[in-house]
C-alpha positions in Angstrom: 0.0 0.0 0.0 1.4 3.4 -1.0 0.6 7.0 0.8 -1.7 7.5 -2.1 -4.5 4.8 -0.5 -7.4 5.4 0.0 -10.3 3.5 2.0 -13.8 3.8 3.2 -14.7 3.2 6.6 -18.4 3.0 7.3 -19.7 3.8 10.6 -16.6 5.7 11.6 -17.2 8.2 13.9 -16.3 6.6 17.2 -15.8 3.0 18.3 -13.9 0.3 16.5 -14.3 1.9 13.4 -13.1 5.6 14.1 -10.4 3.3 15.6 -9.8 2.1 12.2 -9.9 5.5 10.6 -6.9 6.3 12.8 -4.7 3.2 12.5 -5.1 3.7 8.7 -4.4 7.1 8.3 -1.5 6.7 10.5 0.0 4.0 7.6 -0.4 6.9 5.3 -4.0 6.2 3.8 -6.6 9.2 2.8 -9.4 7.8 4.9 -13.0 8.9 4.0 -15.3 8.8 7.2 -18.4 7.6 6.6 -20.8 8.5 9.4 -24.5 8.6 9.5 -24.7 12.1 11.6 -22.6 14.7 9.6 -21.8 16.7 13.0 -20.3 13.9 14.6 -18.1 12.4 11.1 -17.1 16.4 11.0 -16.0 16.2 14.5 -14.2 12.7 14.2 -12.3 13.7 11.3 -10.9 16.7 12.4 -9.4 14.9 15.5 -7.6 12.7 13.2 -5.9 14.8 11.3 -5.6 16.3 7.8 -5.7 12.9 5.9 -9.2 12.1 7.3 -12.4 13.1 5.4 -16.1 13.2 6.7 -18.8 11.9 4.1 -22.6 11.8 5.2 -23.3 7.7 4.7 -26.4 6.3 5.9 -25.7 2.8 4.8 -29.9 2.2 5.2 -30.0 4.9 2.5 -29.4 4.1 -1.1 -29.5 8.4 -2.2 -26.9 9.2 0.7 -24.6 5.6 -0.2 -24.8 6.7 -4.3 -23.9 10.3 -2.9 -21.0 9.1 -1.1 -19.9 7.4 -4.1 -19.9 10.2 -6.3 -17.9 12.3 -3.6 -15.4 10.0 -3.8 -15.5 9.6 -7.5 -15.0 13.4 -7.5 -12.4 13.5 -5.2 -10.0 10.9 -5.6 -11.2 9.1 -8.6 -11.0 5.8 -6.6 -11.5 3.4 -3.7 -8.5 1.1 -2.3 -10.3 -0.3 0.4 -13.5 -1.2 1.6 -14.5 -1.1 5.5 -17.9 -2.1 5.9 -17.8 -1.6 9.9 -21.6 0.3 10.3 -23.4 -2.4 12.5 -26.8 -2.0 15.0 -28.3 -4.4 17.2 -31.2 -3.9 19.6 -31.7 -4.7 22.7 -31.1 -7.9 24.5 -34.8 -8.5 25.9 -35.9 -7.5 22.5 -33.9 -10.3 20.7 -35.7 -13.6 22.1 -36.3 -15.8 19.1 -39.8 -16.6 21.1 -41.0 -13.6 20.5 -38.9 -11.3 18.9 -41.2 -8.8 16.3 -40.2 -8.6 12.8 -40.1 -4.7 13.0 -36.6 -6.1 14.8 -35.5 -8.3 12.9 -35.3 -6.2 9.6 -34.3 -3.3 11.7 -31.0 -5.3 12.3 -29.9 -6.3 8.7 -31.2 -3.0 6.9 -27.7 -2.1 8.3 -25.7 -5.1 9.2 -26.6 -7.0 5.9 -28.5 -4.7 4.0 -26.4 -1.8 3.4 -23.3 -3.9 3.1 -24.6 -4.8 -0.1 -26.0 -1.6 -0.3 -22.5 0.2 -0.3 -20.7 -2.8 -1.6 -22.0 -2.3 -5.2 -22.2 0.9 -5.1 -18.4 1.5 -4.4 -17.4 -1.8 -6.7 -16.7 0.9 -9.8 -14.0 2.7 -7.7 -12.6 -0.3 -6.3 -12.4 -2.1 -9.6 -10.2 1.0 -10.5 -7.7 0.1 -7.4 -4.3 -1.7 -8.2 -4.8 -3.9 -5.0 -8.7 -3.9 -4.4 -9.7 -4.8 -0.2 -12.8 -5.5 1.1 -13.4 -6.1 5.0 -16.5 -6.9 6.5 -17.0 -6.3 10.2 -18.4 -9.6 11.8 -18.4 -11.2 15.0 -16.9 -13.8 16.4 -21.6 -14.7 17.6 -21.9 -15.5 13.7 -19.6 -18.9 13.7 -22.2 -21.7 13.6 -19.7 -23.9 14.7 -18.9 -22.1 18.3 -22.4 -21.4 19.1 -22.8 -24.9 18.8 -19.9 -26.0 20.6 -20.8 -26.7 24.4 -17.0 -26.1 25.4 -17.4 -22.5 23.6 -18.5 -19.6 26.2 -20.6 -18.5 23.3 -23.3 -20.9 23.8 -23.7 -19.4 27.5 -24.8 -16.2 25.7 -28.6 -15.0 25.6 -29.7 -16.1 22.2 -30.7 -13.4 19.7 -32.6 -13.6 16.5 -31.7 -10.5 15.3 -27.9 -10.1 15.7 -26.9 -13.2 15.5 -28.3 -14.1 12.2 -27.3 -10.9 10.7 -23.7 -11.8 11.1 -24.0 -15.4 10.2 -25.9 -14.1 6.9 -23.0 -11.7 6.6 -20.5 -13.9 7.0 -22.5 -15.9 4.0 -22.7 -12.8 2.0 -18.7 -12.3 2.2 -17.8 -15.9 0.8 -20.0 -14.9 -2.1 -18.6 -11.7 -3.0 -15.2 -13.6 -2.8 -16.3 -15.9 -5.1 -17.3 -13.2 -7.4 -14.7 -11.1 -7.2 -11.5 -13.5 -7.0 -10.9 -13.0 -10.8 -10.7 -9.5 -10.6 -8.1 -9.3 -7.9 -10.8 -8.1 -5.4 -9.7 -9.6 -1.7 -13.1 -10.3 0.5 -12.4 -11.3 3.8 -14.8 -11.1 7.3 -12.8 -9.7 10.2 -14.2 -10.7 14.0 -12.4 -7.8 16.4 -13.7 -10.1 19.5 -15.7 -8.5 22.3 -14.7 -5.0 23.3 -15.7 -2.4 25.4 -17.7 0.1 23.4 -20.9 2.1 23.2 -21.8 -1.2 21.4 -21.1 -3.4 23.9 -22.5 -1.6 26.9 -25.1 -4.3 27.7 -22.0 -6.6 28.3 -20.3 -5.1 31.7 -16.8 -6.1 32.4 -15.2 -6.4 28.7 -11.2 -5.2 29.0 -10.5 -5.1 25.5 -10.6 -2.2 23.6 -12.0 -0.5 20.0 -7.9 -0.5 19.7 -7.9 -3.7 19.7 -11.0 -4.9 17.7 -9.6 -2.8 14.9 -6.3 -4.7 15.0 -7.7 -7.9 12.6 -9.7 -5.6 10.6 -6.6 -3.5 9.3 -4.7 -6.1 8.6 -7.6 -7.5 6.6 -7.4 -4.2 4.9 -3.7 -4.3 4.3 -2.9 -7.8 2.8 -0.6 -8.4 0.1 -1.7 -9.5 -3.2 -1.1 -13.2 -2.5 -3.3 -12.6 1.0 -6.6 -15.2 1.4 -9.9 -14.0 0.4 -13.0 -15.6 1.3 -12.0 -16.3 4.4 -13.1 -15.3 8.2 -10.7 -14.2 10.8 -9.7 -12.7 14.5 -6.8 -11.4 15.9 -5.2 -14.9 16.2 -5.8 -16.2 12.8 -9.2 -18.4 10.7 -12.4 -18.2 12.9 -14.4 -21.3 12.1 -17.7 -20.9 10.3 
């Protein structure tokens, strides 16, 4: 990757993904903030520094995602990488497959499936335009089949959800078949897992010690691979999650 990078980060303006943001534009790379309130992507940005730029991007919105698009288009002709990090849940009580309402359900992957695809095509033009194309998509670590089915795994202690959960399985889905899409044109899909940490995000899980520093950690690497890097593939910190 050279200082002339540049990436899209959804859902930037604070958490893992402003955490992101930084660690990218401290490797050199023009970041473009996505956030879905202006004020706050203005104010994010400008703590980061010079080579950090807000865009309005309401991944739920298909005018504001084309609009982003084009501001890119306009203003650097291109897109290196791909964050998709913008992710909502609801809350826990609301989430019981027993008798979770609908309303919730679609509320949940109108972002965290949704508008992946949503932005995903949108920005394929740019990226397609990219020497060394990356696309991450922020999972979790709840979407592996395989440990919520595990009963050593802590994850099967967890409250189910039928909103979340799904959405990052589905996700998780969605990123194989991208990968499979996309392998001939040098287009690197992988699903990142940054593992539980303490953010606005997470505040209905007291006692987490890891931080958005150190969710971001899998996610930029993701974003950094050399060309001969995996694709199609779902990791953490430590290496392959299983599916």
């Amino acid at each position: 990757m050279t200082e002339t990078t540049t990436a899209l980060v959804t859902g930037a303006n604070k958490g893992i993904g402003r955490e992101v943001a930084a660690r990218l534009a401290a490797l050199g790379t023009t970041v473009v903030l996505g956030s879905r309130d202006p004020h706050r992507g203005a104010a994010a940005a400008a703590e980061l520094g010079p080579q950090v730029h807000p865009v309005p991007l309401d991944v739920t919105d298909r005018a504001s995602v084309l609009s982003a698009a084009r501001w890119i288009d306009e203003h650097f002709g291109r897109l290196d990488i791909l964050v998709n990090n913008a992710g909502t849940s609801v809350s826990l009580a609301a989430q019981a497959p027993s008798s979770v309402g609908l309303a919730a359900v679609r509320e949940v992957f109108e972002t965290n499936v949704f508008g992946v695809i949503s932005v995903t095509t949108a920005m394929l033009p740019l990226l397609t335009r990219s020497p060394a194309p990356r696309i991450v998509n922020v999972s979790s670590g709840l979407g592996s089949l395989t440990r919520m089915t595990d009963p050593e795994d802590y994850f099967t202690s967890r409250p189910p959800m039928a909103a979340y959960v799904p959405s990052k399985t589905a996700l998780n889905s969605l990123t194989v078949q991208y990968a499979k899409e996309l392998r001939g044109r040098n287009i690197l899909v992988n699903a990142a897992d940054p593992g539980p940490s303490a953010t606005d995000f997470t505040a209905e899980f007291p006692g987490l010690t890891r931080t958005a520093a150190d969710g971001a950690t899998v996610i930029v690497r993701l974003a950094t691979l050399p060309d001969d890097g995996p694709t199609g593939g779902f990791f953490d910190e430590h290496g392959p999650v299983p599916w």
